[in-house]
C-alpha positions in Angstrom: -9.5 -12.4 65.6 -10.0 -11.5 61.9 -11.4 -8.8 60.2 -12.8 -9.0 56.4 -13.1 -5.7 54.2 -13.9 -5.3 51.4 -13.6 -1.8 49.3 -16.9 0.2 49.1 -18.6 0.3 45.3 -21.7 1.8 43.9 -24.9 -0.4 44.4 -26.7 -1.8 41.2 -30.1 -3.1 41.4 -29.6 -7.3 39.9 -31.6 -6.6 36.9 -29.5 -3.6 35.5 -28.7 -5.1 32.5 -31.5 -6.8 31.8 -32.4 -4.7 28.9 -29.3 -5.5 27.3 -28.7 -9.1 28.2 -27.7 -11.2 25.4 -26.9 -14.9 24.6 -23.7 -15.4 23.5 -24.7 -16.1 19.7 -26.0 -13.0 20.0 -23.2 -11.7 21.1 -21.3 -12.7 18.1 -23.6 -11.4 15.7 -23.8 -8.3 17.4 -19.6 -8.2 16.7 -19.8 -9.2 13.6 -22.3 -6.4 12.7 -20.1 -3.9 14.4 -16.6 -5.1 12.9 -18.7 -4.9 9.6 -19.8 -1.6 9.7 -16.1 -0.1 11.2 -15.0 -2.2 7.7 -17.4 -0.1 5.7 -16.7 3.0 7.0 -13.3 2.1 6.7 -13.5 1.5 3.1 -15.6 4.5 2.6 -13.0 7.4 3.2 -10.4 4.9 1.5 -12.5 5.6 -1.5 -13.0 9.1 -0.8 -9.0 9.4 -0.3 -8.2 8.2 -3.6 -11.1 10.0 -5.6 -9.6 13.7 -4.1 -6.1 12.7 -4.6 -7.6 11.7 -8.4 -9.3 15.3 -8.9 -6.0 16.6 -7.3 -3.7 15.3 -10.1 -5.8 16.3 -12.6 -6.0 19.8 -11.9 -2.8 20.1 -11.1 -3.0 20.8 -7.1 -0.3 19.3 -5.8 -1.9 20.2 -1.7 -5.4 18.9 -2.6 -6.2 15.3 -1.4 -5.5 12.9 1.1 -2.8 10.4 0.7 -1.0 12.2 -1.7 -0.4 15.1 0.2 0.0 13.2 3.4 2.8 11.4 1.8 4.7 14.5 0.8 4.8 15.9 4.2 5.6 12.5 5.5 8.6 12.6 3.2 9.3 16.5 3.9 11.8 16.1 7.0 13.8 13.6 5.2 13.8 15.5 2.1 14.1 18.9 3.6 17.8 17.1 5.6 19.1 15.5 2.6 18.7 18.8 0.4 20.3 20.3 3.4 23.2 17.6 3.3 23.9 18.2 -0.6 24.2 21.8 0.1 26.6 21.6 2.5 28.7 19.1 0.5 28.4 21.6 -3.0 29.6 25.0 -1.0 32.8 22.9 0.4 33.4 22.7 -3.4 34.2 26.3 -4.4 37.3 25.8 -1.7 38.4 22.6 -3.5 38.6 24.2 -6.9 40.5 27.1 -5.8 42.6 24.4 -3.8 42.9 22.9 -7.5 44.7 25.9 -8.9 47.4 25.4 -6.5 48.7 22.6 -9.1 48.9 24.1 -12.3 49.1 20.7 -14.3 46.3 18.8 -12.5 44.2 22.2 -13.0 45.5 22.4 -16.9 44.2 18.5 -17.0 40.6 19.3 -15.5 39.7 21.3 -19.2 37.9 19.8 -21.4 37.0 21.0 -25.3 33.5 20.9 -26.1 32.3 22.7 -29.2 29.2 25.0 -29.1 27.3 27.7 -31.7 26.6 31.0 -30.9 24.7 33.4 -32.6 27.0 35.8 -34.7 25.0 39.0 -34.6 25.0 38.6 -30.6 28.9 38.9 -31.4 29.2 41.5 -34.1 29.7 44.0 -31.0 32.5 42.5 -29.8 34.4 41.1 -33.0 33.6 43.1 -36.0 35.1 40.8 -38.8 32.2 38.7 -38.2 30.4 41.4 -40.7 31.9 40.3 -43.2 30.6 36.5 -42.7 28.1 35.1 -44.8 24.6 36.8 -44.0 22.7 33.5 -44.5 24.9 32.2 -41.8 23.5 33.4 -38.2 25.5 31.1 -36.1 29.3 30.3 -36.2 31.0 27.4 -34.8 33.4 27.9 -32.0 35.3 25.3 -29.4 34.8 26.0 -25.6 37.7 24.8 -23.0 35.8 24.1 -19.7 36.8 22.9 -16.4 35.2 19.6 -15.4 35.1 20.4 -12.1 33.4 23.9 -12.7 30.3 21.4 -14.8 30.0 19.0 -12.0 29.7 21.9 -8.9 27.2 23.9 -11.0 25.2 20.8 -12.1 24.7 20.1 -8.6 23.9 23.8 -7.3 21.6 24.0 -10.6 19.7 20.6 -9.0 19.2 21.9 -5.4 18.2 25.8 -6.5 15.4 24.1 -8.9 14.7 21.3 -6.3 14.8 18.8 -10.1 16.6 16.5 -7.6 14.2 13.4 -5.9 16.1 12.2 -3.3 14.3 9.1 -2.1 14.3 5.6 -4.5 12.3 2.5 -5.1 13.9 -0.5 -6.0 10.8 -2.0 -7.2 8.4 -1.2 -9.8 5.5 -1.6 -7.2 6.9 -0.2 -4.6 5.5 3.4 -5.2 2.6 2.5 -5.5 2.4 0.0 -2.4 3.7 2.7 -0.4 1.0 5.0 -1.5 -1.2 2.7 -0.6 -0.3 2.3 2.7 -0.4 5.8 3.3 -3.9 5.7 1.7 -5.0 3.2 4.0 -3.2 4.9 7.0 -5.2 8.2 6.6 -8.4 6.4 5.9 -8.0 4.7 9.3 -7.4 8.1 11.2 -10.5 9.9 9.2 -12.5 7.0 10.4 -11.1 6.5 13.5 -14.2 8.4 15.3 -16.7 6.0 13.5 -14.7 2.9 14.4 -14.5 3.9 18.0 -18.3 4.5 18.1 -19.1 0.9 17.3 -16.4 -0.1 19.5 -18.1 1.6 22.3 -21.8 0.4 21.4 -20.7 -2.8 21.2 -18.3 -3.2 25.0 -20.0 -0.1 26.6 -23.6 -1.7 26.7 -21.6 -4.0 29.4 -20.2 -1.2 31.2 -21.6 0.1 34.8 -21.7 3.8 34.7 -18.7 4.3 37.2 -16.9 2.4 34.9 -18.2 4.5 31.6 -17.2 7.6 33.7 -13.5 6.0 33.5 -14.0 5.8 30.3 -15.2 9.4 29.7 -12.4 11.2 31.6 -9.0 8.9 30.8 -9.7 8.7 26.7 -9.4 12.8 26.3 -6.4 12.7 28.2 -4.5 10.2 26.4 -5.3 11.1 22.8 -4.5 14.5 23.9 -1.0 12.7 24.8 -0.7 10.8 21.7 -1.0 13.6 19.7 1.6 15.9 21.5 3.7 12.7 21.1 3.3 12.3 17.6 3.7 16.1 16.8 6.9 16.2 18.8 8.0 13.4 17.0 7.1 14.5 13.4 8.2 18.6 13.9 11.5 18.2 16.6 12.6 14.7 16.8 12.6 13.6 13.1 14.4 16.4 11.6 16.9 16.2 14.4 17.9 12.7 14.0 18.0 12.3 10.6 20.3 15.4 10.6 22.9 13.8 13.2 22.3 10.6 11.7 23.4 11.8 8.1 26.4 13.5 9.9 27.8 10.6 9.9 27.7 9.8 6.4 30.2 13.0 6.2 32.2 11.5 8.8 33.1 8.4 7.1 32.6 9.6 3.1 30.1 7.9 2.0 26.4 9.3 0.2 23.2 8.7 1.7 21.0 6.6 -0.7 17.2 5.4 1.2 14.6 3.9 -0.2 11.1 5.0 -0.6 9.7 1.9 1.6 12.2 1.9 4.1 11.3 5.9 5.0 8.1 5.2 5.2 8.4 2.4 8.2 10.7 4.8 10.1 8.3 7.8 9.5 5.5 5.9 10.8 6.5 4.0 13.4 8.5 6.3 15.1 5.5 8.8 16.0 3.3 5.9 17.1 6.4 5.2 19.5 6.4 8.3 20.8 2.6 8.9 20.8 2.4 5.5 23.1 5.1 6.0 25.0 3.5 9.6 26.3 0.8 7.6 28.2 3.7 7.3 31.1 1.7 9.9 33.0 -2.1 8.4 32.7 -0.5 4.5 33.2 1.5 6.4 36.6 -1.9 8.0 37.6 -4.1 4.8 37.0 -1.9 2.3 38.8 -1.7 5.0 41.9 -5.6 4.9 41.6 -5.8 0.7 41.8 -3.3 1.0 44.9 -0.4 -0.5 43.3 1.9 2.0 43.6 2.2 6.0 45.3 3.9 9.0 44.3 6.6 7.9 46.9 7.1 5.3 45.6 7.6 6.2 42.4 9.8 9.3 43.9 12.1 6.5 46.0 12.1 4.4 42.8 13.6 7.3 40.3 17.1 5.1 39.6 14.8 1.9 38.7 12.7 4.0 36.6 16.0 5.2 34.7 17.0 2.3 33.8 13.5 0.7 32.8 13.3 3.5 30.7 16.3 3.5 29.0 16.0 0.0 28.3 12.0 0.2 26.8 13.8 2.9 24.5 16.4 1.1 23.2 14.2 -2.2 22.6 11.2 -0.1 21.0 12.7 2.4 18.9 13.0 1.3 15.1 16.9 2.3 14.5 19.4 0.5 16.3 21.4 4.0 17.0 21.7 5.6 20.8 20.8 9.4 19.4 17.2 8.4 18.4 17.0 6.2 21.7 18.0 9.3 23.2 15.8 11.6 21.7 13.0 9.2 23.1 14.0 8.3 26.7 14.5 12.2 27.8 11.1 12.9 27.1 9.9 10.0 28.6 12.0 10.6 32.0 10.1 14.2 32.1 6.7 12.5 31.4 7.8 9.9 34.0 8.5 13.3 36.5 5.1 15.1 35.4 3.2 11.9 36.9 5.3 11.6 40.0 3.7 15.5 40.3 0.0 14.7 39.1 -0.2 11.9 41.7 1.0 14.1 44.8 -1.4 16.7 43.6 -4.1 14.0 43.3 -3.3 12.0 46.4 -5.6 8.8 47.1 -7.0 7.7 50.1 -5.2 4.8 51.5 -7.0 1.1 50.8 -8.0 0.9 54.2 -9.4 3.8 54.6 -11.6 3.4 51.7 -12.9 0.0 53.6 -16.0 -1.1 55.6 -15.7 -3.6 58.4 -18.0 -6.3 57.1 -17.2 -9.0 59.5 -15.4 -9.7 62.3 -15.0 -13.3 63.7 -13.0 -14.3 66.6 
């Protein structure tokens, strides 16, 4: 005896789509209309960008645009760590000079004469033969003795207290501006985003049942809501973090921190999207429970496995070859991996069989 099932779906008349039925040349014109009009709107707020970030310079508002702004605070953490860094390293000077006086000739070497003019009525208080100088001559030569040491410590205090230092480089004379650019065409994508998804949609949901647009409808919140608490994470508590351990070590072994414009930019980007794909570890959890490939139990039995997949998916897709920013993106992971292991208990599904009708039994 065997018995054939088959799961139970919602019943369509034949002809459901017959309003929408295409050939498939039409179906290719129909993409190539949509893919031009995502282009266009694509190109639209790239013009937009750069007209703002034009009226921006030229009135001086240094907040008003799009990809001008949007690279500064892209630049902020790493900025914001390496001022940070240069601070630390000038107050461990003060200790080093007064370490220098210890050695009275090597202190006595560190002076240097360098001659200056003052003004001689600011000094007629203080030395009164200088009435008797010439009173056509308001300043007076003098030679100052100054301690090398004492120039370089408040050159660099004077740099970080007026924030006169930039502490990212190009190394090419286009690389500003194809790094602006790119940020440019970055923002216009994410403005536009919502207009490129619509003709996404008109274009693949016209072949979509309405269970299947339902999908659709209650999945795509969900995971941009995860992407986005993914990439904030990233951008407010992960970034900051690991570029502050990382330039630890440059203390460690003595040596200055010098990155480039361009190569910033590729970490700063790539590591949100990272984490903002790497948050769907819940939904992927929930929608494999909900094709019957997997339960909560088993993914409850299977914790160890999970450990190490993890661990190894962070290590491969993570942009620096270092453990700390490997770590910084397996930890969250593992607790995304445990908040689906709770969302599919609390959503149990009905077992495959159970969800079956008998349609024929033959003997």
């Amino acid at each position: 005896m065997s018995i054939t099932k088959k799961k139970k779906r919602a019943e369509y008349d034949e002809d459901f789509f017959s309003s929408s039925r295409m050939s498939f040349g039409e179906h290719l014109n129909e993409l190539r209309i949509r893919m031009w009009n995502a282009i266009k709107g694509l190109l639209f707020f790239l013009l937009i960008g750069f007209l703002l970030d034009g009226v921006g310079e030229s009135l001086g508002w240094k907040n008003f645009g799009i990809g001008r702004p949007m690279l500064r605070f892209i630049i902020s953490p790493v900025k914001a760590q390496l001022k940070a860094f240069y601070e630390e390293r000038a107050n461990e000077l003060p200790q080093k000079l007064e370490e220098l006086k210890n050695d009275p000739k090597k202190y006595e070497e560190s002076f240097i004469e360098m001659p200056a003019r003052l003004s001689a009525k600011s000094l007629e208080s203080h030395f009164p033969q200088l009435k008797n100088q010439d009173p056509e001559k308001d300043e007076i030569e003098i030679v100052l003795k100054l301690s090398t040491q004492y120039i370089a410590y408040t050159q660099k205090k004077g740099d970080l207290e007026l924030d006169s230092s930039e502490f990212l480089k190009s190394l090419g004379v286009t690389e500003p501006f194809m790094v602006y650019f790119k940020v440019s065409l970055l923002c216009g994508i994410v403005l536009s985003c919502p207009w490129i998804f619509y003709q996404f949609w008109a274009f693949v949901g016209a072949g979509l049942y309405p269970h299947e647009k339902r999908y659709v409808h209650v999945y795509l919140p969900v995971s941009i809501g995860l992407f986005l608490l993914g990439v904030t994470m990233c951008q407010f508590v992960v970034i900051p973090a690991a570029v502050h351990a990382l330039l630890g070590f440059n203390n460690w072994i003595g040596v200055d921190p010098d990155l480039r414009l361009n190569e910033w930019l590729g970490f700063a980007i790539i590591l949100p999207l990272v984490f903002g794909v790497s948050f769907q570890t819940p939904l992927v959890m929930f929608f494999l429970t909900r094709i019957h490939l997997f339960t909560w139990q088993t993914y409850w039995d299977r914790w160890r496995y999970a450990v190490m997949i993890l661990a190894i998916f962070s290590a491969v897709i993570t942009p620096t070859p270092d453990a700390l920013t490997m770590m910084y993106l397996f930890l969250p992971m593992f607790g995304l991996y445990c908040l689906g292991v709770f969302v599919c208990w609390w959503y149990p599904v009905t077992p495959f069989f159970e969800e079956t009708n008998v349609d024929e039994i033959a003997i």
